[in-house]
KEVEX-106229 format. One record per residue (C-alpha): residue in one letter; x, y, z. Coordinates in steps of 0.5 Angstrom, whole numbers, plus 500, padded with zeros to 3 digits. Each point is the difference from the previous one (the first is absolute). Layout:
<atoms>
AXYZ
...
</atoms>
This chain:
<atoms>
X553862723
X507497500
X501499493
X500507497
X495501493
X505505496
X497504493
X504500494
X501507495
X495496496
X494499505
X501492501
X501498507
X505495502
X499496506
X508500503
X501494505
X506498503
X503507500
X506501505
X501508501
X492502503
X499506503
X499500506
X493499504
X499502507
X496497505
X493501500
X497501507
X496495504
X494502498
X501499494
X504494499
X497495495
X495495502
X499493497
X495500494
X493500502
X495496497
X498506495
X506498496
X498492500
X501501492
X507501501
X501494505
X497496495
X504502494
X506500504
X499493502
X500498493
X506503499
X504497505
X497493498
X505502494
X508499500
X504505501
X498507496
X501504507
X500506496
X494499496
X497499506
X501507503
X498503494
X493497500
X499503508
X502506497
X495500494
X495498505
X502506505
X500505495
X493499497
X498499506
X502506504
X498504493
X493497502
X500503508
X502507497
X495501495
X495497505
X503506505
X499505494
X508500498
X504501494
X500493498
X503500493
X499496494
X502493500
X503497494
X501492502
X503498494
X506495501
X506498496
X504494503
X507499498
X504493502
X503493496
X494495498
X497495506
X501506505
X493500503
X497506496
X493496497
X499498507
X502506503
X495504495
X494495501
X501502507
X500508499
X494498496
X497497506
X502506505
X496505495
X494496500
X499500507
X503507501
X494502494
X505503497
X498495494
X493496500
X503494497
X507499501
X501494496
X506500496
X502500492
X506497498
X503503494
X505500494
X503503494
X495495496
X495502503
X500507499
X504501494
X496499493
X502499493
X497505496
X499508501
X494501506
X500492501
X504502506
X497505503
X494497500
X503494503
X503503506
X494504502
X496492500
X505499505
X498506504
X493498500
X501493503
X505504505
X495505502
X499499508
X506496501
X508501498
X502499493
X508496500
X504502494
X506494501
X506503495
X497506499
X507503497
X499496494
X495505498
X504504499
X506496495
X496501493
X503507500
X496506497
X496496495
X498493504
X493500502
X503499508
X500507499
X493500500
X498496505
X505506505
X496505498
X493497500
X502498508
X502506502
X495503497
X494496504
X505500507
X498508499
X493499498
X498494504
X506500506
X494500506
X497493496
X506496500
X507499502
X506498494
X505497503
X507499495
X505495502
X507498496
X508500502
X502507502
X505502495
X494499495
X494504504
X505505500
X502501493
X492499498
X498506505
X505504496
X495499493
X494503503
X501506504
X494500503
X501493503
X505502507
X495504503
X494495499
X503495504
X501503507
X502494504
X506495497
X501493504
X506497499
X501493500
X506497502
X503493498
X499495506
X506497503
X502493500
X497499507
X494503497
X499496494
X501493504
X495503505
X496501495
X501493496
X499496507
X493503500
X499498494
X502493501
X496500505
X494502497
X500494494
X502495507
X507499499
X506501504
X507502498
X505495502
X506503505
X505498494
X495503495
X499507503
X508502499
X500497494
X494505498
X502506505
X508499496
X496500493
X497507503
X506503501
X504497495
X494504495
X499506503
X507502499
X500499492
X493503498
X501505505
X493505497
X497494496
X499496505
X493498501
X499498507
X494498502
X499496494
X506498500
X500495506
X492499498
X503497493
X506496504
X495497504
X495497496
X506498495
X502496508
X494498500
X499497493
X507497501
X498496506
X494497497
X505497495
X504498505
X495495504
X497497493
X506495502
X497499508
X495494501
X499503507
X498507500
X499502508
X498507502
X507502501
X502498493
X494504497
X501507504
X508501500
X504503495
X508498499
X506503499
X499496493
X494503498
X503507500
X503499493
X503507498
X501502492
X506504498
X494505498
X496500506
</atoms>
C-alpha cells in the first residue's frame, strides 16, 4: 500500500498518511501489475461509495481500504493454510468534535457486518454517564449492560478521557477496568471504539497500561478547512431546500475563517456550521414574517442578514 502502517513499542499501530521520506518501492513486473478491484471486492466499493459521498476526510478514507485489505487478505492466508495472526480491531479515533468520527464508526460497523467479522454491526453511542455509576459496583455493572447491547456490533465511547478525570478513587476508574477486561474477554463479539481530542486520548492510555496494546489501529481525524466546512454547509442548506445567497456564502466562509483561528482545538466543526445554519434559517423565518407576498424564491434563499454572528460563537 502507499501509506505505510508502523508498529509502535507499545504493539499500538499508527496508520501514517502524508509521509514525505518513503522508502522507496520498486517497479513491480507486468505480470504483476495491480488490476482494478474485481466484483469480489463489491463490500469495499460500496463502503467506499459512502465514504466519498462524505466531504473531505481523505485520509480516513484511506484508512478504511487498508482495514479492509488487511482483514481481507488475513482471510485469503488462512484459506491458504498460512499464518494469519490474531486480529484485534478495536479502535481509538483522535480528533476535535464535528470531524466525522460517529459516521465514520457506523460505517465500520457497517463494513464489519458484511465482511462477517461482527453479525449485527449496529452502533452503540456511549458517554461517561453512561457507564459511570454512583456507588461501588454500580459502575461495573452499567458498562457491561452497555457491552451486552454492543455485542455483534461497535460500541462508541465519545469522550472516552473523561473516564479517567476522577483520579484513583473515582468510579471512571472502574468503568477502564471492567472495558478492558471484556476487550480481553469477549474481543471477537464486539468492537470498542473510543473517541476525544488527542492530547486527552494520550493522557487517558497512559493511566491503564494495558490499554495501548488493546487498540491497534488509531484514525486521526483532522479539523476540516474553510473550504470544507462551506461545502458541507451547502450540502446542508440543500438538503433542508434553501440555498445561500452569493453575499451570504462570504459572509459565512469569512465567519469560518474568522473562528477557526480563535478556538483553534475546540472548534466543533461540523456541528458548528450545522448550528449556523439552522439559527440562518430561523433568522429567516423572522425576517419574511413582515413580507405579505411570499414566493418560492424568498421561501428558499438565505441573506447575508440571516447570518447573525455572536462574539461567542
Amino acid at each position: 500500500m502507499s501509506e505505510p502502517i508502523r508498529m509502535k513499542n507499545n504493539g499500538q499501530i499508527s496508520i501514517m498518511l502524508n509521509v514525505n521520506n518513503r522508502e522507496k518501492i520498486p517497479d513491480l513486473p507486468k505480470s504483476i501489475s495491480p488490476k482494478p478491484l474485481s466484483q469480489e471486492h463489491v463490500i469495499l466499493k460500496e463502503i467506499e461509495k459512502e465514504m466519498n459521498s462524505l466531504v473531505g476526510m481523505t485520509q480516513i478514507k484511506k484508512m478504511m481500504k487498508e482495514v479492509y485489505a488487511w482483514i481481507y487478505i488475513n482471510k485469503k492466508r488462512e484459506e491458504a493454510g498460512l499464518k494469519s495472526g490474531q486480529q484485534v480491531l478495536h479502535m481509538m479515533f483522535k480528533g476535535n468534535p464535528g470531524t466525522g468520527k460517529t459516521t465514520v464508526a457506523r460505517l465500520i460497523g457497517k463494513l464489519f457486518q458484511r465482511m462477517d467479522i461482527l453479525p449485527k454491526g449496529h452502533l452503540i453511542e456511549a458517554e461517561r454517564a453512561d457507564l459511570v455509576g454512583e456507588y461501588i459496583g454500580h459502575t461495573a455493572q452499567k458498562t457491561r449492560d452497555l457491552i451486552k447491547k454492543a455485542t455483534g456490533g461497535v460500541l462508541f465511547i465519545d469522550e472516552a478521557y473523561s473516564l479517567g478525570r476522577g483520579g484513583e478513587k473515582d468510579f471512571g476508574k472502574e468503568a477502564i477496568d471492567t472495558l478492558v477486561k471484556h476487550m480481553e474477554d469477549k474481543q471477537n463479539e464486539f468492537i470498542l471504539i473510543l473517541a476525544g481530542y488527542s492530547q486527552e486520548m494520550d493522557y487517558f492510555l497512559s493511566l491503564n497500561p494495558g490499554l495501548h496494546s488493546r487498540f491497534p489501529l488509531v484514525f486521526h481525524f483532522p479539523d476540516y478547512t474553510a473550504n470544507e466546512l462551506m461545502d458541507i454547509g451547502r450540502r446542508m442548506v440543500g438538503e433542508k431546500e434553501y440555498i445561500l445567497s452569493k453575499e451570504a456564502e462570504a459572509k459565512l466562509k469569512d465567519h469560518l475563517l474568522y473562528v477557526k483561528g480563535i478556538k483553534g482545538e475546540h472548534f466543533s466543526n461540523g456541528r458548528y456550521v450545522r448550528n449556523q445554519i439552522e439559527k440562518a434559517i430561523r433568522s429567516q423565518a423572522m425576517r419574511l414574517l413582515s413580507e405579505s407576498h411570499l414566493d418560492k424564491n424568498l421561501l428558499t434563499t438565505l441573506i447575508s442578514e440571516d447570518f447573525k454572528f455572536s462574539k461567542q460563537s
